[in-house]
TORKE-901154 format. One record per residue (C-alpha): x, y, z. Coordinates in steps of 0.2 Angstrom, whole numbers. Layout:
((X Y Z))
...
This chain:
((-82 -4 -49))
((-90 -21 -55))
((-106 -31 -52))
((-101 -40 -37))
((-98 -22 -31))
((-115 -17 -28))
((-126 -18 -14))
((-136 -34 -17))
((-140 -47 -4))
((-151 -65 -4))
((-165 -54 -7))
((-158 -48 -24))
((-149 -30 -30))
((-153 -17 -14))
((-147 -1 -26))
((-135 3 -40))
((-120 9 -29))
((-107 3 -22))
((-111 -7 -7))
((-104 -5 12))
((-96 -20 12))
((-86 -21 -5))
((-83 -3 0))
((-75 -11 18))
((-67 -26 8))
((-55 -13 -4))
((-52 0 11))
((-47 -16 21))
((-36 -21 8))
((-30 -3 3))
((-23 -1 21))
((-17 -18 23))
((-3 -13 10))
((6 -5 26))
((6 -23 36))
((12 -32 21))
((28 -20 20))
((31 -20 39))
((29 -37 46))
((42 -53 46))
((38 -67 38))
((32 -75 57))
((21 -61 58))
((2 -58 52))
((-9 -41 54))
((-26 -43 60))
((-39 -33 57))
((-46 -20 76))
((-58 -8 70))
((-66 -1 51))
((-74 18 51))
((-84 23 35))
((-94 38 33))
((-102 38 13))
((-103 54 7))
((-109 51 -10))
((-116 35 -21))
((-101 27 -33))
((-111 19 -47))
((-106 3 -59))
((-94 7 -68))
((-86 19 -58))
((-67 22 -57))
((-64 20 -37))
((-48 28 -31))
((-44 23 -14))
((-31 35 -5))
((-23 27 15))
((-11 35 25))
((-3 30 41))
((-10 41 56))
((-5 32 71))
((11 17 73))
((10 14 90))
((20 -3 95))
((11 -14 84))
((-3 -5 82))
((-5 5 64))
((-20 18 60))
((-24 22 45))
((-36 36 38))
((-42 33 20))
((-52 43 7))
((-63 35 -7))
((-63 47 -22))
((-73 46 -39))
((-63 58 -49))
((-65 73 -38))
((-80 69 -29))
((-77 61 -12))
((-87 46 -11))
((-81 39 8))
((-70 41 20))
((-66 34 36))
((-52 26 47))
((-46 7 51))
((-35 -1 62))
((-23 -18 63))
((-11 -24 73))
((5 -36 69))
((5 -51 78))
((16 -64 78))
((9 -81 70))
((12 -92 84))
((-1 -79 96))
((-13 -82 81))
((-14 -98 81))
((-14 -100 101))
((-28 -88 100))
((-36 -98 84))
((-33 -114 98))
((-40 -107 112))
((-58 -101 104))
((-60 -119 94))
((-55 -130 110))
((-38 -136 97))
């Protein structure tokens, strides 16, 4: 885990663990591996819902592993449950969820909230 890893907003450093949102940022990204090997090239994931629970601090430093499997493939819809380890010691866990879209939906959608 690296400085920009830790819990720090405008106000300065919060703690010295890993902070929620990095910690949302690589389980987004672990789990994303799935989209990127199912989808066409016309197609994109976008992100439905994110579920951590912390169970222990990660400090600087720290070796993160990040574990995701598939739970649920439903249509277009993919689950994932993930697990957020520190050597042994389970440090999060949680559940995330995307769907495959095809561009063209995106960027009608993109269109229709910006008045393009």
């Amino acid at each position: 885990m690296l400085q920009d890893d830790l819990a720090t907003f405008e106000a300065g450093n919060v703690h010295p663990f890993y902070g929620t949102f990095a910690l949302g940022r690589d389980v987004e990204w672990a789990c994303r591996q799935f989209v990127l090997n199912m989808k066409e090239d016309d197609e994109e994931g976008i992100g439905t819902f994110l579920n951590i629970a912390h169970k222990s601090p990660a400090m600087l430093g720290d070796q993160v592993a990040i574990t995701a499997r598939i739970i649920r493939l439903q249509g277009n819809a993919i689950d994932c449950e993930f697990a957020v380890k520190v050597g042994n010691r389970l440090i999060a866990e949680g559940t995330q969820g995307q769907k495959i879209l095809k561009k063209e939906k995106l960027a009608r959608i993109v269109a229709e909230l910006t008045g393009g």
